[in-house]
C-alpha positions in Angstrom: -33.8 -27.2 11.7 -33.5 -23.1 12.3 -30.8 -23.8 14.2 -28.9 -25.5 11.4 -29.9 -22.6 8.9 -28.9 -19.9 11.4 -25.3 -21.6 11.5 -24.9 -22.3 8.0 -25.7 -18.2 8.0 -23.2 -17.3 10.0 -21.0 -19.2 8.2 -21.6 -17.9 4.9 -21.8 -14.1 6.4 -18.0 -14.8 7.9 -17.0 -16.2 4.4 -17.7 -13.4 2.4 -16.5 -11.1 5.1 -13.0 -13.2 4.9 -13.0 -12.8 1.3 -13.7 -8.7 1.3 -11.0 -8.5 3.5 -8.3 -10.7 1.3 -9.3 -8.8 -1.6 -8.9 -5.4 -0.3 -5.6 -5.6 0.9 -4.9 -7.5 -2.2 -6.1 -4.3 -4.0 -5.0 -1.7 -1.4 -2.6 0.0 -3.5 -4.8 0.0 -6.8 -7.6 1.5 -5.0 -5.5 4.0 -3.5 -4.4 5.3 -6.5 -7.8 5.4 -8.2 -9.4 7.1 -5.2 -6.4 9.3 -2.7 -5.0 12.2 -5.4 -2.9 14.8 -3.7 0.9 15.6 -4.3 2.2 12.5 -2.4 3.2 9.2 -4.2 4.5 5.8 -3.3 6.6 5.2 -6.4 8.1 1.5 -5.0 8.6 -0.7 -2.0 11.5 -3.0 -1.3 10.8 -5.5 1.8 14.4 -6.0 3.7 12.9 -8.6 6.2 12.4 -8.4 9.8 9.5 -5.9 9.3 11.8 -2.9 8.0 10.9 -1.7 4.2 13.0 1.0 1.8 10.0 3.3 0.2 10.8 5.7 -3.0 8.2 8.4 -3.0 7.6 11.3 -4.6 6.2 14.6 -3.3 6.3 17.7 -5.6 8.3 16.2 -8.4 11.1 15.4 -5.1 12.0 12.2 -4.8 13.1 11.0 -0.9 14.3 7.4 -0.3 12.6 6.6 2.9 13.3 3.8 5.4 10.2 2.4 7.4 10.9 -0.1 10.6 9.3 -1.0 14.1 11.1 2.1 15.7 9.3 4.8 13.2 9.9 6.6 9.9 13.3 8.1 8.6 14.2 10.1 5.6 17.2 8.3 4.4 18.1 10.5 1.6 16.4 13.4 -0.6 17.5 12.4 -4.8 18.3 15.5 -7.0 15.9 15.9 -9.5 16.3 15.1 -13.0 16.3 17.5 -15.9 15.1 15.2 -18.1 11.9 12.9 -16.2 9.4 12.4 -18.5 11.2 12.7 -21.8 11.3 9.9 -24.1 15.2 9.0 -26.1 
């Protein structure tokens, strides 16, 4: 009978470790912004397919369009900077 209690355990232990680990990548990006603050921002992500991803963030104010792959990290392009961010028309 300890036998079946000690596997319904284990069981129940891997469960909830299954479900921690759905629900913080679920809530990666939330709890990132409530806990990381420094000047660097991920502003939005566009998924192209075969693993490769666009990526506006914002450093500073700057804005640089960034593309992510399997080979690495490239700046694609740096955007000029708006006079008017922030004001409402």
């Amino acid at each position: 009978m300890a036998s079946v209690t000690s596997i319904i355990s284990v069981f129940v232990l891997l469960g909830g470790l299954v479900a921690a680990a759905i629900l913080l990548r679920r809530y990666r990006d939330r709890l990132n912004a409530a806990f990381v603050k420094g000047p660097l921002s991920i502003k939005s992500v566009a998924n192209l397919g075969d693993g490769s991803r666009v990526i506006l963030i914002e450093v500073d104010g700057q804005q640089a369009l960034c593309g992510v792959g399997r080979q690495g990290v490239g700046a694609i392009t740096l955007l000029p900077r708006s006079s008017h961010q922030g004001e409402v028309s």
